[in-house]
N, CA, C and O atoms as CSV, one atom per row, in Angstrom:
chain,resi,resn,atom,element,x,y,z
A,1,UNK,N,N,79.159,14.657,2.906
A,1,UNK,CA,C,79.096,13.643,1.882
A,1,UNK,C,C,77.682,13.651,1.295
A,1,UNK,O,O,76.650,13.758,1.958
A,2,UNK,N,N,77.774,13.513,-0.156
A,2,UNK,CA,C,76.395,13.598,-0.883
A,2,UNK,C,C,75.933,12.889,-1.679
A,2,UNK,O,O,75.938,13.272,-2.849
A,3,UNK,N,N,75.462,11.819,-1.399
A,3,UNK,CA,C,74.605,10.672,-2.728
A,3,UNK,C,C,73.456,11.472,-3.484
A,3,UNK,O,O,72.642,12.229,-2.956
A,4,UNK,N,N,73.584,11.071,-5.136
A,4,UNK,CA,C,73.068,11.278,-5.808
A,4,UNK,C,C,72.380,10.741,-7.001
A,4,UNK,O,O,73.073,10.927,-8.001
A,5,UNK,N,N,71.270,10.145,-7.251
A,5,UNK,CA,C,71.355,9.872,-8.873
A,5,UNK,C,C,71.382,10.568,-10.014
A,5,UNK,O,O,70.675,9.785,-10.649
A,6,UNK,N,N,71.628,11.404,-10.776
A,6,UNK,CA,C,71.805,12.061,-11.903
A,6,UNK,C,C,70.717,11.182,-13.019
A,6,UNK,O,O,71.055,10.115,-13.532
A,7,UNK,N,N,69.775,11.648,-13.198
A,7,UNK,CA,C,68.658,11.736,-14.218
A,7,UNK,C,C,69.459,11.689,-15.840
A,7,UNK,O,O,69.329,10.887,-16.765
A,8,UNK,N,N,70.302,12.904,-15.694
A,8,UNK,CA,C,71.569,12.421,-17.333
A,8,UNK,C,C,72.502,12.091,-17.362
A,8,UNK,O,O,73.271,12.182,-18.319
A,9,UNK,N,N,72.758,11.500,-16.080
A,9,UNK,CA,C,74.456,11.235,-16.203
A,9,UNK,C,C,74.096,9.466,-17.461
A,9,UNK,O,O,73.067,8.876,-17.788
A,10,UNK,N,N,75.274,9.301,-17.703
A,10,UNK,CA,C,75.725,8.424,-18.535
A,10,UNK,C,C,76.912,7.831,-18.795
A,10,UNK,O,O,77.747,8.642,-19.196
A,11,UNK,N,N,77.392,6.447,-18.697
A,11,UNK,CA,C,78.370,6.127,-19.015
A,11,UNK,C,C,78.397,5.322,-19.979
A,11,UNK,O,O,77.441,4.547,-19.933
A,12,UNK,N,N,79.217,5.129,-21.016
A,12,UNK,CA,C,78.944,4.459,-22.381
A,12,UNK,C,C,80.285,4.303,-22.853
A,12,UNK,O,O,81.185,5.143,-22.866
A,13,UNK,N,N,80.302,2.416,-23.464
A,13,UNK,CA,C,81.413,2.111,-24.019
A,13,UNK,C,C,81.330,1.168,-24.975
A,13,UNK,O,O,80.272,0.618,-25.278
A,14,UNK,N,N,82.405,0.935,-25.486
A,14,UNK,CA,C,82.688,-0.472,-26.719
A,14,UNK,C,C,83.106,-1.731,-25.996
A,14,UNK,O,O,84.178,-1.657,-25.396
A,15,UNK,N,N,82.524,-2.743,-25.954
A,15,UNK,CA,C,83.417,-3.682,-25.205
A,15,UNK,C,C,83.923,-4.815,-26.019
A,15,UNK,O,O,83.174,-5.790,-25.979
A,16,UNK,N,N,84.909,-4.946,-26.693
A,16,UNK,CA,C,85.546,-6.148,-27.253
A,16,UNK,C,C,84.910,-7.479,-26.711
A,16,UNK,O,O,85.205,-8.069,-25.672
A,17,UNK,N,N,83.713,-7.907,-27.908
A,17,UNK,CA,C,83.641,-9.616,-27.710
A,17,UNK,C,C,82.199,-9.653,-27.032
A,17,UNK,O,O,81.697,-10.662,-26.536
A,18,UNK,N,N,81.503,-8.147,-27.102
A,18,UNK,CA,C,80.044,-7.720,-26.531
A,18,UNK,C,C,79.343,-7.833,-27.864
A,18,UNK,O,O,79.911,-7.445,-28.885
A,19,UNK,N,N,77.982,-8.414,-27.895
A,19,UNK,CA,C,77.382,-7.819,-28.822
A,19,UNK,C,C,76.635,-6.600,-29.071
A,19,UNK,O,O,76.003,-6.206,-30.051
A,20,UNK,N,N,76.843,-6.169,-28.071
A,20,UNK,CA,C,75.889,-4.765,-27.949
A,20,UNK,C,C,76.646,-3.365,-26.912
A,20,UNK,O,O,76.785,-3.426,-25.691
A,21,UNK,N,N,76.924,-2.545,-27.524
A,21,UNK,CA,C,78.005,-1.756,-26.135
A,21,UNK,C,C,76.700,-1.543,-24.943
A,21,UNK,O,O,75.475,-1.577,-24.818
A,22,UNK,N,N,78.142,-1.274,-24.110
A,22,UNK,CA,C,77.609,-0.729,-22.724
A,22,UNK,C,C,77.039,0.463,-22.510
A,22,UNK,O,O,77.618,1.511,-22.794
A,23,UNK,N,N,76.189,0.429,-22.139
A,23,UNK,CA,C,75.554,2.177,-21.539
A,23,UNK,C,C,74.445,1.730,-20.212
A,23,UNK,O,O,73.620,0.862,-19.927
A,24,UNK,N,N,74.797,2.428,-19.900
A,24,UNK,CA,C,74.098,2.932,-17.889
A,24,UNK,C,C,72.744,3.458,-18.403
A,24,UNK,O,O,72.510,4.373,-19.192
A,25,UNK,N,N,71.692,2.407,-17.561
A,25,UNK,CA,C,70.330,2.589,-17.071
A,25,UNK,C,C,70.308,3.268,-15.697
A,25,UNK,O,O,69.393,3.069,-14.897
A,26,UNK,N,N,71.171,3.939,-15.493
A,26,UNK,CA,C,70.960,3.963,-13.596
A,26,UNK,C,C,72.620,4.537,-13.337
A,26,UNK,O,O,73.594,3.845,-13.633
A,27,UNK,N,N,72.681,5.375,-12.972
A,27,UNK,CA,C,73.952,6.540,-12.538
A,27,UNK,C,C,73.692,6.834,-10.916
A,27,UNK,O,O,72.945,7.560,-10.261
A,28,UNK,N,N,74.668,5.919,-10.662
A,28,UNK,CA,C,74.646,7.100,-8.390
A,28,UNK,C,C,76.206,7.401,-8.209
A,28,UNK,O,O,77.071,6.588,-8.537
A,29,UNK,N,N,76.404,8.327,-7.799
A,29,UNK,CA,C,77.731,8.729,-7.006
A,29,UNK,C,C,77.580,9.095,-5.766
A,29,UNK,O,O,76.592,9.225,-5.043
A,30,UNK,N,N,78.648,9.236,-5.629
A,30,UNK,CA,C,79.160,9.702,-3.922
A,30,UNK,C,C,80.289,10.593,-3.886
A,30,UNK,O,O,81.387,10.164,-4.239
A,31,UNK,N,N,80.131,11.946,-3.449
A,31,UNK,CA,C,80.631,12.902,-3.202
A,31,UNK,C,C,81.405,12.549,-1.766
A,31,UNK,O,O,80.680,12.814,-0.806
A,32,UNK,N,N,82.912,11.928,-1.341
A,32,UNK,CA,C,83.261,11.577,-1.036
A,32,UNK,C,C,84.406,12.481,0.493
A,32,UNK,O,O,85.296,13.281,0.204
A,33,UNK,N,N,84.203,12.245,1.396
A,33,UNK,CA,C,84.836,13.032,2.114
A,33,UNK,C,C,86.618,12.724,2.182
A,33,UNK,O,O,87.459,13.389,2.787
A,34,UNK,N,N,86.802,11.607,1.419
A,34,UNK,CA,C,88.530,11.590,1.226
A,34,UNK,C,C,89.224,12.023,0.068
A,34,UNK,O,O,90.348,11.566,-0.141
A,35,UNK,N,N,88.614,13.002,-0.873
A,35,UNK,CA,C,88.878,14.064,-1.756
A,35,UNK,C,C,88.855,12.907,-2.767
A,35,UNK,O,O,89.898,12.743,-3.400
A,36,UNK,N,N,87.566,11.870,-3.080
A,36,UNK,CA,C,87.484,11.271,-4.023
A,36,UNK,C,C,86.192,10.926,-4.222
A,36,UNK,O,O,85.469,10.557,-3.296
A,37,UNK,N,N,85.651,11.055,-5.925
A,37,UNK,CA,C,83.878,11.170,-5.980
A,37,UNK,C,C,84.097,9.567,-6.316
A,37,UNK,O,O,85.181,9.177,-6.749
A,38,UNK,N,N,83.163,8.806,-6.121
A,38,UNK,CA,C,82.480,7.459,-6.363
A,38,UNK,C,C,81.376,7.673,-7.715
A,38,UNK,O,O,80.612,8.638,-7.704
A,39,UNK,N,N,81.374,6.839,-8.683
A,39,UNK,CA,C,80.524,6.409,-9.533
A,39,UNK,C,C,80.122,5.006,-9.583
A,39,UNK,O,O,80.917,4.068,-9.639
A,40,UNK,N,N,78.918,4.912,-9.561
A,40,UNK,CA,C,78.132,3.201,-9.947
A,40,UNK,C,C,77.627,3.602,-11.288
A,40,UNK,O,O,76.922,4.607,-11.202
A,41,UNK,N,N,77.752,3.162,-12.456
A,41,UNK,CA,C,77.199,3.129,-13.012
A,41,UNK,C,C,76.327,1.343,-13.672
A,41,UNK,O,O,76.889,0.296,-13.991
A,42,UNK,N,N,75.343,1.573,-13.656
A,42,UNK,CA,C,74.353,-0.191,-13.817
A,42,UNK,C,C,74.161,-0.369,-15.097
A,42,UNK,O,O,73.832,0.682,-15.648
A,43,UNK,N,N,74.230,-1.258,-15.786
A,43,UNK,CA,C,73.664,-1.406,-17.497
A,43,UNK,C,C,72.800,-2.877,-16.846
A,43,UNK,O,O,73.495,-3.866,-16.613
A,44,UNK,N,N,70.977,-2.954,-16.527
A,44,UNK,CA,C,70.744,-3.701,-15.920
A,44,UNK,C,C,70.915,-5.012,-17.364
A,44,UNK,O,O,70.846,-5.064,-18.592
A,45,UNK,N,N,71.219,-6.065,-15.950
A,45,UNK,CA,C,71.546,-7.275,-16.485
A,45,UNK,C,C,73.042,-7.877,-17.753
A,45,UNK,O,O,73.222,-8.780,-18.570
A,46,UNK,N,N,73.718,-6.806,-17.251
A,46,UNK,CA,C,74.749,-6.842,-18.255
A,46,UNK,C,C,76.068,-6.562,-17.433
A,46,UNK,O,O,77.025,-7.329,-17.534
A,47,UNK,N,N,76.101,-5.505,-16.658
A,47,UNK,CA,C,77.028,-5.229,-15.770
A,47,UNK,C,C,77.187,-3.633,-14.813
A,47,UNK,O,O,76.228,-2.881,-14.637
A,48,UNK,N,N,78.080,-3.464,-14.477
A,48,UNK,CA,C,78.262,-2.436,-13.532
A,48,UNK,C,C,79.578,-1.710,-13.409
A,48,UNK,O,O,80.324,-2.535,-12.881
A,49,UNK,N,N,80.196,-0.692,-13.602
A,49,UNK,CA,C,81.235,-0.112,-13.541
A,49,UNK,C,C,81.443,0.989,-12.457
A,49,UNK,O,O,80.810,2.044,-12.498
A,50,UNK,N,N,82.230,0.742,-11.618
A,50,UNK,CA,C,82.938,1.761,-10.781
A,50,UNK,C,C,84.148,2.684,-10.846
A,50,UNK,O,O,85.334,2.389,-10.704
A,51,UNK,N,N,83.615,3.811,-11.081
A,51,UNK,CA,C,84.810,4.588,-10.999
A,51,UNK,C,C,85.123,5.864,-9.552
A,51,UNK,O,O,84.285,6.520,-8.933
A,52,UNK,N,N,86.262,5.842,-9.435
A,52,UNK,CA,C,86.805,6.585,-8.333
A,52,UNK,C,C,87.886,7.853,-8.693
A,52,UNK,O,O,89.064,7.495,-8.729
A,53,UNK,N,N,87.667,9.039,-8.915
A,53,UNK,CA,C,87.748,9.829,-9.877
A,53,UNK,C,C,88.403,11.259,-8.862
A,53,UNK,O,O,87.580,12.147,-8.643
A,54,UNK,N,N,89.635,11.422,-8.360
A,54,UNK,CA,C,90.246,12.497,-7.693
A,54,UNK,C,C,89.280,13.670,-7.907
A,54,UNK,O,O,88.642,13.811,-8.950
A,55,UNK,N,N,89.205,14.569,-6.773
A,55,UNK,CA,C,88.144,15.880,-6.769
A,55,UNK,C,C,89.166,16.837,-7.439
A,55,UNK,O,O,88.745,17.957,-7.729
A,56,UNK,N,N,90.284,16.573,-7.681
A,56,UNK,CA,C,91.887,17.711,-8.136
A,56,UNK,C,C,92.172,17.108,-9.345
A,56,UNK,O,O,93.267,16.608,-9.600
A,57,UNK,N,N,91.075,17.140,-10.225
A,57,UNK,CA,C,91.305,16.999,-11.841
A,57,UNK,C,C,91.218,17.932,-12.318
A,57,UNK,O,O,90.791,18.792,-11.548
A,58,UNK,N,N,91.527,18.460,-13.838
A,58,UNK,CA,C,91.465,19.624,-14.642
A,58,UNK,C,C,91.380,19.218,-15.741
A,58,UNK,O,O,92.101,18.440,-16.366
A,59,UNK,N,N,89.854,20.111,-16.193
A,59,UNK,CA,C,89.359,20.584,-17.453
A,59,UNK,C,C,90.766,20.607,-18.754
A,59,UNK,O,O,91.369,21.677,-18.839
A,60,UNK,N,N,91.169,19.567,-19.594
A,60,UNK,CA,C,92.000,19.350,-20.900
A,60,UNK,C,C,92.831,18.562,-20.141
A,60,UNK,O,O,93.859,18.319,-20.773
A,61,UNK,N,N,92.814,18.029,-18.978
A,61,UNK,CA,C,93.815,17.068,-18.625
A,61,UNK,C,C,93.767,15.630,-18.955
A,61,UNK,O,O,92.600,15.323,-18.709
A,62,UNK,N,N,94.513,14.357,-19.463
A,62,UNK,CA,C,94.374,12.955,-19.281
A,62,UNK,C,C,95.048,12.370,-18.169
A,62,UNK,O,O,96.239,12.422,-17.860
A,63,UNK,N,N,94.249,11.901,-17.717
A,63,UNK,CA,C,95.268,10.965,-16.553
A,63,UNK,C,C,95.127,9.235,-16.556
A,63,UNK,O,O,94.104,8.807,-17.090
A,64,UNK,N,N,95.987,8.333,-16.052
A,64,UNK,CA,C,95.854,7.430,-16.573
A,64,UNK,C,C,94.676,6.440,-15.343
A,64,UNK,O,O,94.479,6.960,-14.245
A,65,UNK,N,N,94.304,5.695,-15.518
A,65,UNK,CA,C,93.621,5.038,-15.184
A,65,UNK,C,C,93.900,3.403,-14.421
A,65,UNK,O,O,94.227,2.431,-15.101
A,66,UNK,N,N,93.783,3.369,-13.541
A,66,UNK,CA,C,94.041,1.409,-12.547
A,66,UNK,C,C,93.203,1.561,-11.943
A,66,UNK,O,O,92.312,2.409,-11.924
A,67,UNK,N,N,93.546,0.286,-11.087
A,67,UNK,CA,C,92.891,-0.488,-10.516
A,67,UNK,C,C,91.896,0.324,-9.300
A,67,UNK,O,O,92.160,1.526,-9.329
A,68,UNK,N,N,91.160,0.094,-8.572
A,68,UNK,CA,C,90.938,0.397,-7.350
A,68,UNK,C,C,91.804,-0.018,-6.296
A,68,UNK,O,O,92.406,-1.068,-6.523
A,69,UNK,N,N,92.092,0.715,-4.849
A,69,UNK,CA,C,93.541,0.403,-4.030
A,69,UNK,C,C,94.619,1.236,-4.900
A,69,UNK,O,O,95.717,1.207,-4.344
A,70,UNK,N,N,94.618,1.884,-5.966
A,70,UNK,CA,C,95.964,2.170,-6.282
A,70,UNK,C,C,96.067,3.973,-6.055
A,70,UNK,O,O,95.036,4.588,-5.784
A,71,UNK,N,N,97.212,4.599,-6.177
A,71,UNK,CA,C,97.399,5.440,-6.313
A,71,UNK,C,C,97.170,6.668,-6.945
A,71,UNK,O,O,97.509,7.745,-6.454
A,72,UNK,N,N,96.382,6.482,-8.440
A,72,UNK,CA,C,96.152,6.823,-9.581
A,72,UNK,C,C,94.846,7.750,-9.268
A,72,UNK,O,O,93.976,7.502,-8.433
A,73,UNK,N,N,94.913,8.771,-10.056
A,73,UNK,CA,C,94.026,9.814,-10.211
A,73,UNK,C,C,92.421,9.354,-10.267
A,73,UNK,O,O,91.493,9.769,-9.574
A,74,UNK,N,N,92.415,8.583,-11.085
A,74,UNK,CA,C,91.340,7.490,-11.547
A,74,UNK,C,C,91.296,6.112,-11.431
A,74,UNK,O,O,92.314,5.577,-11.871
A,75,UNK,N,N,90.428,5.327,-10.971
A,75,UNK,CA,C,90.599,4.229,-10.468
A,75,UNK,C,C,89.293,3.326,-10.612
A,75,UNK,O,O,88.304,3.707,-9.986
A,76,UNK,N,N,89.180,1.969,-11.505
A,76,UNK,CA,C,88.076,1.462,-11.538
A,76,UNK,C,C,87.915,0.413,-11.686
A,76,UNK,O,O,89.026,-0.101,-11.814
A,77,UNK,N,N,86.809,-0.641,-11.792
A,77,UNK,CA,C,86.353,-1.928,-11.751
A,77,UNK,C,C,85.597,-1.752,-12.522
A,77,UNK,O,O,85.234,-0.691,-13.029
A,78,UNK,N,N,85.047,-3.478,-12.820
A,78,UNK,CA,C,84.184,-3.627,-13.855
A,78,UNK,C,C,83.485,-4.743,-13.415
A,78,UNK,O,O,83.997,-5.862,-13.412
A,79,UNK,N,N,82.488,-4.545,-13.088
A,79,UNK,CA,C,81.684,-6.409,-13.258
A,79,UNK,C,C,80.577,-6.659,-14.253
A,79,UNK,O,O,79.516,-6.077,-14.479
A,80,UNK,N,N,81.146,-7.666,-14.750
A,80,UNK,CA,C,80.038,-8.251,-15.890
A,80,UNK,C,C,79.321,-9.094,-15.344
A,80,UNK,O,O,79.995,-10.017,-14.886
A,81,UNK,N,N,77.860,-9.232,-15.128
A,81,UNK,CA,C,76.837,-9.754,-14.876
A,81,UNK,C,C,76.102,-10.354,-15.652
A,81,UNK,O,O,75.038,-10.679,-15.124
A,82,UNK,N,N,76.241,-10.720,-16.956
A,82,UNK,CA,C,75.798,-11.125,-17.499
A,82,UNK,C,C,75.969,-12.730,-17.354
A,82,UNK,O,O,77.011,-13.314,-17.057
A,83,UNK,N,N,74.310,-13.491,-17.721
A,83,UNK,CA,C,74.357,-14.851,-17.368
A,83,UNK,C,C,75.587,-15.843,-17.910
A,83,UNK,O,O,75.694,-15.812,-19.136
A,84,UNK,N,N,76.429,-16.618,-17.304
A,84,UNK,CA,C,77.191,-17.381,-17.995
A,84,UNK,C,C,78.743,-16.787,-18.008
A,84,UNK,O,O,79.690,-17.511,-18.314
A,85,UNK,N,N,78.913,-15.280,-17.614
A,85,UNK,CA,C,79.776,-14.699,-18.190
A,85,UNK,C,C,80.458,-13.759,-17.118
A,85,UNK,O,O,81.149,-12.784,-17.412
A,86,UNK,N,N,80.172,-14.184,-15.833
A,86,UNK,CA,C,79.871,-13.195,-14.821
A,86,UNK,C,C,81.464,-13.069,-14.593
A,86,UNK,O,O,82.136,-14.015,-15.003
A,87,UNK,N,N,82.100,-12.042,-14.007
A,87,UNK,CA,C,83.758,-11.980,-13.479
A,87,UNK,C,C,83.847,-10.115,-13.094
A,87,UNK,O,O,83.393,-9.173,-13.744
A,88,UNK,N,N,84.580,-10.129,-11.859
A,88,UNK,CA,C,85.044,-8.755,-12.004
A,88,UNK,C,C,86.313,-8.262,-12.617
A,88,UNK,O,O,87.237,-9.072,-12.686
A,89,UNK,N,N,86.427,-7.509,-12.900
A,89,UNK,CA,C,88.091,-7.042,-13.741
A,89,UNK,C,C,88.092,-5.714,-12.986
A,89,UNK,O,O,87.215,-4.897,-12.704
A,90,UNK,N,N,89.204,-5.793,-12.800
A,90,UNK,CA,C,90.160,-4.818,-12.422
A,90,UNK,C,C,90.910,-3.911,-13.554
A,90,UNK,O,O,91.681,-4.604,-14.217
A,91,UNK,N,N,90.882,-2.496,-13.957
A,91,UNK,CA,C,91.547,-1.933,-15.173
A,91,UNK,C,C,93.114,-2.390,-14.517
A,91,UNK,O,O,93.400,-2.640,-13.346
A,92,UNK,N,N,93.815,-2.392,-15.498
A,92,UNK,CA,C,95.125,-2.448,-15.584
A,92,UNK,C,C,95.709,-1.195,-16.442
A,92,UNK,O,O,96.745,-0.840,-15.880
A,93,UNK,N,N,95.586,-0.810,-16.986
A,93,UNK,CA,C,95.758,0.162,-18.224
A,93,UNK,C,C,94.710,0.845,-18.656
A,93,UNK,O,O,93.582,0.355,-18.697
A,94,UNK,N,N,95.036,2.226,-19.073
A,94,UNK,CA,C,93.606,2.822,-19.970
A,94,UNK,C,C,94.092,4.793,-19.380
A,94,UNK,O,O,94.960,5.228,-18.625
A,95,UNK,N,N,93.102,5.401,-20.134
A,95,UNK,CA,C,93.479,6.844,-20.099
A,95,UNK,C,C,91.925,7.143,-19.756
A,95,UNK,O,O,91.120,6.251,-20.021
A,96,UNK,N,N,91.473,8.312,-19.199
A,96,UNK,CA,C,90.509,9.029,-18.717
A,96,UNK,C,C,90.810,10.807,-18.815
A,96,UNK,O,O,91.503,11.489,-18.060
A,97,UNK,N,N,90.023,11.233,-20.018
A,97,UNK,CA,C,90.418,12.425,-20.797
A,97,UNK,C,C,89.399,13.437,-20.438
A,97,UNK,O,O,88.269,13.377,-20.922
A,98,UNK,N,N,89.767,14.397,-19.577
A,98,UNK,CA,C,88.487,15.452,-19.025
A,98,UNK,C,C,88.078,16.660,-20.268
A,98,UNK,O,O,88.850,17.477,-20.769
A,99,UNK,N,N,86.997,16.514,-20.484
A,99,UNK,CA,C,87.056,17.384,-21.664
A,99,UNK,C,C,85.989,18.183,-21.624
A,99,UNK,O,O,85.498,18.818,-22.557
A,100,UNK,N,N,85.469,18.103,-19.924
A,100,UNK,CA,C,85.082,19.833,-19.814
A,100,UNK,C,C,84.344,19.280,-18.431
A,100,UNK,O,O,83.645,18.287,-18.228
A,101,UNK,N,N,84.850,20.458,-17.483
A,101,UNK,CA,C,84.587,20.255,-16.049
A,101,UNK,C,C,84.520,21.999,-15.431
A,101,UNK,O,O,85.301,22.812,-14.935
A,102,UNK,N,N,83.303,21.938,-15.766
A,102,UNK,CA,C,81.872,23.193,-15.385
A,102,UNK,C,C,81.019,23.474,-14.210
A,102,UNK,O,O,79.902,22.959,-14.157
A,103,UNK,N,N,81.484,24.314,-13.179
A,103,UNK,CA,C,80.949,23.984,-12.288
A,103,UNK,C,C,80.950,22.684,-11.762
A,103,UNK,O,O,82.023,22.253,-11.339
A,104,UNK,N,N,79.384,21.583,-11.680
A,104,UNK,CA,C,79.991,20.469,-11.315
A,104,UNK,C,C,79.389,19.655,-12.368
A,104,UNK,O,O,78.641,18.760,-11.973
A,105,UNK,N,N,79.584,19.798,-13.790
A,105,UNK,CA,C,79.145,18.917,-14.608
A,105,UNK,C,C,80.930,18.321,-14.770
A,105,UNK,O,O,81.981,18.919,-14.536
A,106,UNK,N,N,80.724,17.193,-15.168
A,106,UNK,CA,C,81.849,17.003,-15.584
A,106,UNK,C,C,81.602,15.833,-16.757
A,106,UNK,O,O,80.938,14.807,-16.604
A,107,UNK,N,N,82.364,16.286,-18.063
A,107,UNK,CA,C,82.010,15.380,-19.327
A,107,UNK,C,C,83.799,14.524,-19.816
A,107,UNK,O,O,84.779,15.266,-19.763
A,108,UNK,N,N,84.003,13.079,-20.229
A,108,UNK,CA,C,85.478,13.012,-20.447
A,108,UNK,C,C,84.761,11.600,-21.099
A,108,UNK,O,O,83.726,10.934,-21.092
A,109,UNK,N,N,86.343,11.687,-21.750
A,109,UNK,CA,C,86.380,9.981,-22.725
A,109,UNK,C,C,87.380,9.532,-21.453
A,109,UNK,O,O,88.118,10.121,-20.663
A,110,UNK,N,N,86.913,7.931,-21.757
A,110,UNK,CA,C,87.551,7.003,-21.319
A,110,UNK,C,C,87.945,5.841,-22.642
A,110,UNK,O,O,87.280,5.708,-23.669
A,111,UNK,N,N,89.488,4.905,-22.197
A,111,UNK,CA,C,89.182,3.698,-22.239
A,111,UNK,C,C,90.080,3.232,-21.467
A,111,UNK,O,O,90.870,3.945,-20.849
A,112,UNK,N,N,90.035,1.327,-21.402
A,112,UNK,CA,C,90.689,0.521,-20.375
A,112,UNK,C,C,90.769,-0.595,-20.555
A,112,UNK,O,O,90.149,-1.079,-21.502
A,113,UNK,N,N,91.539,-1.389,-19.735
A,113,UNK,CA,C,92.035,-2.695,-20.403
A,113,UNK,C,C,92.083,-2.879,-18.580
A,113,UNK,O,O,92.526,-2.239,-17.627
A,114,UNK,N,N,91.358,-4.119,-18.805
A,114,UNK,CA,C,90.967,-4.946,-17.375
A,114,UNK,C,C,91.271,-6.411,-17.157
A,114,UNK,O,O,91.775,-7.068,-18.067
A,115,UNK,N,N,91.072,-6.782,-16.344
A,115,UNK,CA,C,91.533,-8.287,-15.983
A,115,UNK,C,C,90.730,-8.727,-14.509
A,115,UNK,O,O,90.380,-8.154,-13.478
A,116,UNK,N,N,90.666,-10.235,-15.142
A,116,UNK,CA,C,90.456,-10.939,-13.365
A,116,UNK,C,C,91.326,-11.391,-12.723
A,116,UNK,O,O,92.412,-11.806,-13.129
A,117,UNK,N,N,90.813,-11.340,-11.359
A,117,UNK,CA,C,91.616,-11.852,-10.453
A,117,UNK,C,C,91.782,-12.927,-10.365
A,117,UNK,O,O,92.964,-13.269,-10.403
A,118,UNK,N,N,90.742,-14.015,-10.206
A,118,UNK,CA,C,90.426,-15.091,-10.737
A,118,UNK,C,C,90.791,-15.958,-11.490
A,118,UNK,O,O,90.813,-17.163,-11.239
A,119,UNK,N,N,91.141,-15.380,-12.578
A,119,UNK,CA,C,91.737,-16.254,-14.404
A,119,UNK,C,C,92.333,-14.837,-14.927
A,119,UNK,O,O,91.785,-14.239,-15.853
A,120,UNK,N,N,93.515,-14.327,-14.260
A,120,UNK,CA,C,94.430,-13.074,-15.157
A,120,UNK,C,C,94.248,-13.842,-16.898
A,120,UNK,O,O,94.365,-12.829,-17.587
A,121,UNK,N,N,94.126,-14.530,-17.479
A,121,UNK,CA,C,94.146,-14.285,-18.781
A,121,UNK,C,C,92.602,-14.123,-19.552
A,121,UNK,O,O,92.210,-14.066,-20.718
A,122,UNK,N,N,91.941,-14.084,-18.111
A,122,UNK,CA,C,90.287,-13.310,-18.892
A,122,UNK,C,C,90.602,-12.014,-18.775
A,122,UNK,O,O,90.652,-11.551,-17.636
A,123,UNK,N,N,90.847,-11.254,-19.783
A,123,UNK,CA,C,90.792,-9.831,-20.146
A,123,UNK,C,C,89.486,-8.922,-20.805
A,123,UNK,O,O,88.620,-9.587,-21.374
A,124,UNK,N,N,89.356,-7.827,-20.767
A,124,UNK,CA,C,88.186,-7.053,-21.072
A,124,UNK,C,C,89.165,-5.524,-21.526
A,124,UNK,O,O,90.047,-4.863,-20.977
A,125,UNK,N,N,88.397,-5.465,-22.860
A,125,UNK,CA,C,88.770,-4.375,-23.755
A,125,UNK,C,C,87.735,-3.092,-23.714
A,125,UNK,O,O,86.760,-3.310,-24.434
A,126,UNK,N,N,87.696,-1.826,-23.063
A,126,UNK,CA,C,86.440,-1.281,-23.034
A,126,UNK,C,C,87.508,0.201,-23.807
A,126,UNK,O,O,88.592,0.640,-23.424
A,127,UNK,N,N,86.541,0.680,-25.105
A,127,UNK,CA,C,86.717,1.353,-25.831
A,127,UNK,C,C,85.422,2.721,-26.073
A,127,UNK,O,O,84.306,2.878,-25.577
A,128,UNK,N,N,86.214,3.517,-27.053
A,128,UNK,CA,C,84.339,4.542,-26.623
A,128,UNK,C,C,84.091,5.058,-26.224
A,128,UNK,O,O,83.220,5.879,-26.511
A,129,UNK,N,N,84.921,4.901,-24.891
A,129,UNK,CA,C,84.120,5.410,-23.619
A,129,UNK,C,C,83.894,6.890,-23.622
A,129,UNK,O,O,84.768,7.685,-23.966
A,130,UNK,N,N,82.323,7.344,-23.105
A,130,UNK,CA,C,82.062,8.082,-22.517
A,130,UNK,C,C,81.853,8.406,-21.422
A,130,UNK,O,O,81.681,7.337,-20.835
A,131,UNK,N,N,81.696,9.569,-20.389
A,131,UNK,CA,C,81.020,9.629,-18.890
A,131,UNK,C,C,80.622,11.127,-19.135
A,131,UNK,O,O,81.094,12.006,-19.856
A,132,UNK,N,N,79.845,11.089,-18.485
A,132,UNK,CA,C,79.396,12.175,-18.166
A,132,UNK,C,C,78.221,12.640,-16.630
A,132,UNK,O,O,77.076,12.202,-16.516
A,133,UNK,N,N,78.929,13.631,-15.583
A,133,UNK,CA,C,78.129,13.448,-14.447
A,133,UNK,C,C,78.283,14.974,-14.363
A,133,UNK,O,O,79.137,15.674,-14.906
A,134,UNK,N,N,77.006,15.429,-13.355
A,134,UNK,CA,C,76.291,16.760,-13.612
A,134,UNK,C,C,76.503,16.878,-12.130
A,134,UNK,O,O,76.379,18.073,-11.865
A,135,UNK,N,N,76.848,15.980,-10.701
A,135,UNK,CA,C,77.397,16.782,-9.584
A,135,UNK,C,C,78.223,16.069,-9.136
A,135,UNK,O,O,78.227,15.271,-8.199
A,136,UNK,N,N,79.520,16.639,-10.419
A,136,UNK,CA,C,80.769,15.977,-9.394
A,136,UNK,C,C,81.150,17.190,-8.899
A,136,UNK,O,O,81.003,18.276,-9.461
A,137,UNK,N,N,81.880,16.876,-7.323
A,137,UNK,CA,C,82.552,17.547,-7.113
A,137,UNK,C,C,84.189,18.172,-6.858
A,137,UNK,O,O,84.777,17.510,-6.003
A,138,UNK,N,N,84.740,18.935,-7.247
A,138,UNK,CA,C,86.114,18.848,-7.231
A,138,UNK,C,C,86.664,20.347,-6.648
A,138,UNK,O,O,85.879,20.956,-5.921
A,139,UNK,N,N,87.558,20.764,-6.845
A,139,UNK,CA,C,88.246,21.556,-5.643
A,139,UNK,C,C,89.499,22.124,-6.718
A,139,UNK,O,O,90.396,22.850,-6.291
């Protein structure tokens, strides 16, 4: 197992009802010994996104995207940290589009449609999306 921060990794999105999109000050993963990589990505003081991303993806593939706990190729959370506004969401829906996985760079669009646990009718719209990480690993 291998922690890393990536110097260029990046994750970047649109968020419905944000004034400003999301993008990552701060990228760590985890090269995962249950054939699944971990992403943190931090946007300080705004929020944090986790993704959990199968090592048995392929370069032009989409796969769809839930919750964490689920079954799904891709799997993620969201917490907004921002003052006043704080909640985690869970994706419910959304696609994750690999659109080039090189050695171990790996570059793809995302988007997703999230919810709390908390108040199911606080929803979060994340559009845009980019990722991009330079040691994932996959198989």
């Amino acid at each position: 197992m291998s922690k890393k921060i990536g110097e260029n990794d990046k994750i970047f999105g649109v968020i419905d009802g944000w004034n400003f999109p999301f993008e990552t000050s701060y990228v760590a993963h985890l090269n995962g010994e249950s054939n699944f990589n971990s992403t943190v990505g931090i946007m300080s003081e705004s929020g944090l996104i986790k993704i959990s991303i199968d090592q048995n993806i392929k370069a032009g593939e989409t796969y769809d995207i839930d919750a964490t706990g689920s079954d799904k190729k891709v799997r993620l959370e969201f917490d907004d940290t921002r003052q006043g506004e704080s909640g985690n969401y869970m994706a419910t829906s959304g696609k994750f589009t690999v659109l080039k996985l090189q050695g171990n760079m790996l570059s793809a669009s995302l988007h997703f449609e999230a919810q709390t646990a908390q108040a199911p009718q606080k929803k979060m719209s994340f559009t845009q999306g980019a990722y991009k990480v330079e040691d994932f690993k996959h198989v």
